[in-house]
N, C-alpha and C positions, 0 to 999 in steps of 0.2 A: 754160500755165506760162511759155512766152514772152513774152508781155506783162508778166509782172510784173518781168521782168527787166532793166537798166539797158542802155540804147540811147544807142551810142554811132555816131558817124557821121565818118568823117578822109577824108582823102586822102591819098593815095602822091603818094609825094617822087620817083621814079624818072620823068625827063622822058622815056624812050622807052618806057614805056606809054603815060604819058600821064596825064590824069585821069582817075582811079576813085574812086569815093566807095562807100567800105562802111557800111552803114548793117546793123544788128542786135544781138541782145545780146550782150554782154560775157561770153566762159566763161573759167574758169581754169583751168589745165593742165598735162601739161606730157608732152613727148614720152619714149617709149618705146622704146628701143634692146633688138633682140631678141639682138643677140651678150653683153647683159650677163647674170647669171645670175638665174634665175627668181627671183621672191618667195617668200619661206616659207612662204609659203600652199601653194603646190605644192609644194611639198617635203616639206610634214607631211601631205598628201593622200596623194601618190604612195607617202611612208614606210609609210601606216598601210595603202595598197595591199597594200604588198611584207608587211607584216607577214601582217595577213589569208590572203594567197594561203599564206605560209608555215602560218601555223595549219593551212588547210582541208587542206595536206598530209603536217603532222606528225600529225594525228588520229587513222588510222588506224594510223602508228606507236607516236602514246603509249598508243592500246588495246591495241594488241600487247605493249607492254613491259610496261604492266600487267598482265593477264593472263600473262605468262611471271612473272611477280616473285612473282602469287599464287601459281601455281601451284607453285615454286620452295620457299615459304613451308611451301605443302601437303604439301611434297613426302613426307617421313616418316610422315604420314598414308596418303597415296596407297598407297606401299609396302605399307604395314601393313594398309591393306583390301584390296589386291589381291593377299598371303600367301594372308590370312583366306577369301578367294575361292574360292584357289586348292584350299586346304585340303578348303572347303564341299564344292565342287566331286566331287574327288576322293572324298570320303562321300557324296555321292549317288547317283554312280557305281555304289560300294560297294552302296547298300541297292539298286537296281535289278538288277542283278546278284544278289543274294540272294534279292532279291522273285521275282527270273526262274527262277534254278536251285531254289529251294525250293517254287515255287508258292503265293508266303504270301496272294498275291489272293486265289487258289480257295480257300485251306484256309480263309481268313478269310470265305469265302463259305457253306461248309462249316460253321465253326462259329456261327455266326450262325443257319444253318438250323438249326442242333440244338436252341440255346438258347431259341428258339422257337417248335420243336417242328415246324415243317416239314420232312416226311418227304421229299418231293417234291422239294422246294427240295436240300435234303441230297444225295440220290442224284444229281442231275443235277451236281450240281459235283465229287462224287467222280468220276462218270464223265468230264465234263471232264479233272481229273485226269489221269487213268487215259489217257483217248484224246492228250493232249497227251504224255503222257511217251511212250508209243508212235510217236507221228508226231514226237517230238523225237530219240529212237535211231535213229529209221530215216533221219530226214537224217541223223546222223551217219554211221552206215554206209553212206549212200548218196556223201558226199565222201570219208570212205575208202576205197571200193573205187575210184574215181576219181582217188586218190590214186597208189594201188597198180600201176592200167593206165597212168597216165603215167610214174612211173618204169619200170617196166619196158619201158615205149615207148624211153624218150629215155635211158635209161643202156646198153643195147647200142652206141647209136650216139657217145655222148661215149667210152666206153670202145675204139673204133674207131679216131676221128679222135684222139685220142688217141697211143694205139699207132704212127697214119701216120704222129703227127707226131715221135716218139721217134726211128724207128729209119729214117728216111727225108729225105732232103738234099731243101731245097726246090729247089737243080736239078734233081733228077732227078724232081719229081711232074711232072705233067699242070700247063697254063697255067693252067684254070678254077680246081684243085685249091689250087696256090700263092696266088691270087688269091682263093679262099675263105679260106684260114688267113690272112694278110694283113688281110682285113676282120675277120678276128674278135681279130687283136692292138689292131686299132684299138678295135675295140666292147667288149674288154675293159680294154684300159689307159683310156677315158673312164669304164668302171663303178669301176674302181679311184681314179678322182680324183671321182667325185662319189659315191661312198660316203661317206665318212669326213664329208665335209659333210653328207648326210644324216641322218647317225647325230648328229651334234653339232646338227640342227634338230630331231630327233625332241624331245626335251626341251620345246625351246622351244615346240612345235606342242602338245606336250601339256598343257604349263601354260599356253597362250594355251584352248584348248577347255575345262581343267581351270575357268580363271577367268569363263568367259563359260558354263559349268553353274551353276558356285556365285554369281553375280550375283545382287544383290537382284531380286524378281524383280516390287517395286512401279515405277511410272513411272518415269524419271529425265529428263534433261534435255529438254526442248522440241522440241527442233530435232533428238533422235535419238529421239524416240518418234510424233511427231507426222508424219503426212505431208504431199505439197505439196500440201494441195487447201485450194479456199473458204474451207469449214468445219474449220479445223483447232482451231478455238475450241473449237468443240463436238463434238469427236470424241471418243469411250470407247470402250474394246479390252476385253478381258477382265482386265486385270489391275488397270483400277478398279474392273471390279464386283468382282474379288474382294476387295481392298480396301476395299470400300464396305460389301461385307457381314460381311467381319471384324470392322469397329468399329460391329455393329449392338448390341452388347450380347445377344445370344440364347448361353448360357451350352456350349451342343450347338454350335454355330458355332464359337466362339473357343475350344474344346477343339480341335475339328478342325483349325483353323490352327495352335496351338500344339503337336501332334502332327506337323504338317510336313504335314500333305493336303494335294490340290489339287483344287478341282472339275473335273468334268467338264461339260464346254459338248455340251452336245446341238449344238446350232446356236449359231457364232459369231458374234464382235461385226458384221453387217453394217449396211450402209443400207438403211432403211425409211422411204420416205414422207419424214418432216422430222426423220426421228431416227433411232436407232439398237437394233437387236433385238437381243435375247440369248434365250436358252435354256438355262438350267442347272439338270442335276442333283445336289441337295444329302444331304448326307450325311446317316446314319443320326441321327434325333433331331428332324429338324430339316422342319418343311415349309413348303409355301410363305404360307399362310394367316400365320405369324411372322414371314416376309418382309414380307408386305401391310400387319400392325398394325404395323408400324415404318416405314410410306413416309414421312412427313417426315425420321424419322433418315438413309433411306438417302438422299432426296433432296438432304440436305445434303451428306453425305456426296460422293455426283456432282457437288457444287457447280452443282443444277438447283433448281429451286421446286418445291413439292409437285404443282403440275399438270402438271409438264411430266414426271414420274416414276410409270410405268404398272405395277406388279408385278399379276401377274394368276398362277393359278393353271393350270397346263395338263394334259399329259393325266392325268397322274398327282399325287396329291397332295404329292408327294417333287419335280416338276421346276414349276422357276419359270421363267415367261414373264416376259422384262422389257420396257420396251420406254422409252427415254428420247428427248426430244424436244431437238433443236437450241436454244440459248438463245436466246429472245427469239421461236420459230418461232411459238407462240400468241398471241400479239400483234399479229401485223399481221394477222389479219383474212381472207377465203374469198380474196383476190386479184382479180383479172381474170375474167371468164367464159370458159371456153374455149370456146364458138363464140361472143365477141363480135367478133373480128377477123373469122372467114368460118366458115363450116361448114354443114351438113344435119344434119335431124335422121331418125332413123325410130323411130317413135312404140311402136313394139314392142319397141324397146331403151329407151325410156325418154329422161328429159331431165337432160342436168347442174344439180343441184338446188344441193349444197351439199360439203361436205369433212368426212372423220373427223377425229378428234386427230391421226392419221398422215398430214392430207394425203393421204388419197386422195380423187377422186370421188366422189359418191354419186349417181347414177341412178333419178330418181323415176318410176316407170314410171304410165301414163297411158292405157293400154288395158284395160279392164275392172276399173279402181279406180276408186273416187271418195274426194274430198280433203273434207277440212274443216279450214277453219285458222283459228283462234279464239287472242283476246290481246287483251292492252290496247290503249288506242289509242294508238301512235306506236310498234309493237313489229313495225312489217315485216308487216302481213297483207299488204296489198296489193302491198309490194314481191316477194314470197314467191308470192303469185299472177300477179300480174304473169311471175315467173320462170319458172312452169309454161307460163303462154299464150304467151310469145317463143319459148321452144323447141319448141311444138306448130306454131306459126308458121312454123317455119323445114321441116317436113314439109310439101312440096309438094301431098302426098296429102290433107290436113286440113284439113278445114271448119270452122271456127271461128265456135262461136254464144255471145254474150254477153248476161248481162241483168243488169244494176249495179243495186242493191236501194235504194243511198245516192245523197247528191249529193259525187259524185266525179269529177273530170279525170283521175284517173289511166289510167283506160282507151281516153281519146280519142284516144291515135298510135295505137291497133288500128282504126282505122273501115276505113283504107284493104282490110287483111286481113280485116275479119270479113266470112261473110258473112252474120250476123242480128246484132241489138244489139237491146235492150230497155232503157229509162230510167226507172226507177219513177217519177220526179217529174213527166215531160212530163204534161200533161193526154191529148195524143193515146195510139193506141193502138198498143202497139207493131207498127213494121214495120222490115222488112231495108232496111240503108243498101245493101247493094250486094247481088244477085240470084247464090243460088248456082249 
């Protein structure tokens, strides 16, 4: 680029340098004085800086303000569901308490067996009954005579101190004596100042309990139903299978929810394998078999795919086994081997074959079975065989004889292990590559 530029060549006029001849190209210019003030260019940079950094820190503010404005907006809303709550609440209270003192469980168990015609069923819930009101009088009487021995404990002795302290000058008790009444003015005048507050919290302690009974009692927000773990994607509790089963369309089901039941969970929502178990028994009408012919409804419903949604029938025809799989968990495939990093194998527990739906293990046992695994071609026989004789391999105790019927390489990393091989194709006759 220098060459192509105009070469100019002078000399200096200053006679005590001397001569100097500057020879090169000609640039144009011009000097920079740093005390003047920056270009604009820096100025619309550094602006859009300040800007920026201000944004990244009102963000968090204008979410805040938003959310206070909706919520502000909601507000009469808010109020008016959490009355409504309160209300709920308070009637449910109500029927529990009725259900309790009248025993409408058992009587409802009771008349159920009659309509029926179960004798058996019948007698044993009257006697329930029967034995529950019995052992319900006898606590009672039992915290009333308890009652009775602590008053009659502690009201001699208030009626005492008492008396001492009516007709008796605290100069003239005993040191300890003074020094006991003294703590009990304090420990009394503190009951007297955090009473009245108490009493003015009871309210608010009961309409906060009152509203957290009467709560919807489907999912609500995210971040308070969900917990902190991995999978919070794919987490289900009980309150979306009940959910899920309400809007199954089964006509015995959605009477019983609109009735106000609630199932009972045999065994709750836990972790199982790559999913989630359940266990519930369903109410009178209804069994699990009408669960099963509705799995794509319920699986939508779970918001899972029809494979990843397992309804199975359990011990009773009345209790349904669920069992829902992590989204996306059937898709990737058996994973890694687990003794492909290190491990032993012993041949009488078998070898890690392959995985259930649930991700578990499956241990193909290899002592007094024989295999046959038959498929089309490019469908895993050999990889499948393959996976029984690595793990036979890895038993130090096991002899390993092979004899390959086809013309195949897949077997040639075993040579070092085996110790017989046979190759239908060789012309020769088979012999053992290495001496057992």
């Amino acid at each position: 680029m220098a060459d192509s530029l105009p070469i100019k060549a002078e000399r200096t006029s200053d006679p005590s340098i001397g001569e100097v001849v500057h020879v090169g190209p000609v640039l144009e210019g011009e000097l920079i004085d740093d005390s003047l003030p920056q270009p604009r260019q820096r100025k619309l940079r550094r602006g859009f800086a300040r800007r920026w950094k201000h944004a990244q820190r009102a963000e968090p503010v204008t979410r805040a303000r938003s959310v206070v404005l909706y919520r502000v907006r909601k507000a009469p809303q808010d109020v008016a569901r959490l009355v409504w709550f309160v209300l709920r609440g308070n009637w449910r209270w109500l029927v529990k308490f009725w259900t309790w003192a009248t025993y409408a469980d058992l009587r409802a168990d009771a008349r159920r067996a009659r309509l029926t015609g179960d004798i058996e069923a019948r007698r044993t819930a009257q006697e329930l009954i029967r034995s529950d009101a019995t052992a319900r009088w006898a606590k009672a009487g039992i915290v009333l005579r308890r009652l009775a021995i602590t008053a009659r404990t502690v009201a001699p002795v208030v009626a005492i101190l008492w008396t001492v302290d009516e007709f008796m000058n605290r100069e003239d008790m005993w040191p300890w004596l003074a020094e006991f009444y003294a703590e009990l003015e304090v420990l009394w005048s503190g009951v007297a100042r955090v009473a009245p507050l108490a009493l003015c919290a009871v309210p608010a302690v009961w309409a906060l309990a009152a509203a957290f009974e009467g709560r919807d009692r489907d999912p609500g927000a995210t971040w308070l139903v969900h917990p902190e773990r991995q999978d919070a994607a794919s987490w289900v509790d009980e309150r979306m299978v009940s959910k899920a089963l309400a809007h199954l369309g089964i006509s015995a089901l959605t009477r019983f929810f609109k009735e106000g039941g609630e199932l009972a969970y045999i065994v709750a929502a836990r972790k199982d394998g790559d999913g989630t178990y359940v266990q519930v028994r369903l109410p009178l009408g209804v069994t699990a078999d009408m669960v099963t012919a509705q799995r794509p409804k319920l699986a939508a419903n779970l918001g899972r795919a029809t494979l990843e949604t397992w309804p199975t029938t359990g011990e009773e025809d009345g209790i349904l086994d669920l069992w829902i799989a992590d989204k996306g968990a059937l898709n990737g495939g058996a994973g890694v081997w687990p003794l492909l990093p290190a491990g032993r194998v012993d041949l009488f527990n078998g070898v890690p074959f392959g995985l259930t739906q649930r991700g578990r293990i499956i241990n193909a046992p290899l002592i007094g079975v024989n295999w046959l695994i038959g498929g089309r071609p490019g469908q895993g026989k050999s990889s499948a065989l393959r996976t029984l004789l690595l793990g036979a391999a890895l038993d130090p105790t096991a002899e390993l004889w092979a004899f390959i019927m086809g013309e195949s390489p897949d077997f040639a990393p075993f040579t070092p292990r085996l110790s017989a091989t046979a190759w239908a194709w060789t012309t020769r006759s088979p012999r053992p590559l290495c001496g057992p």
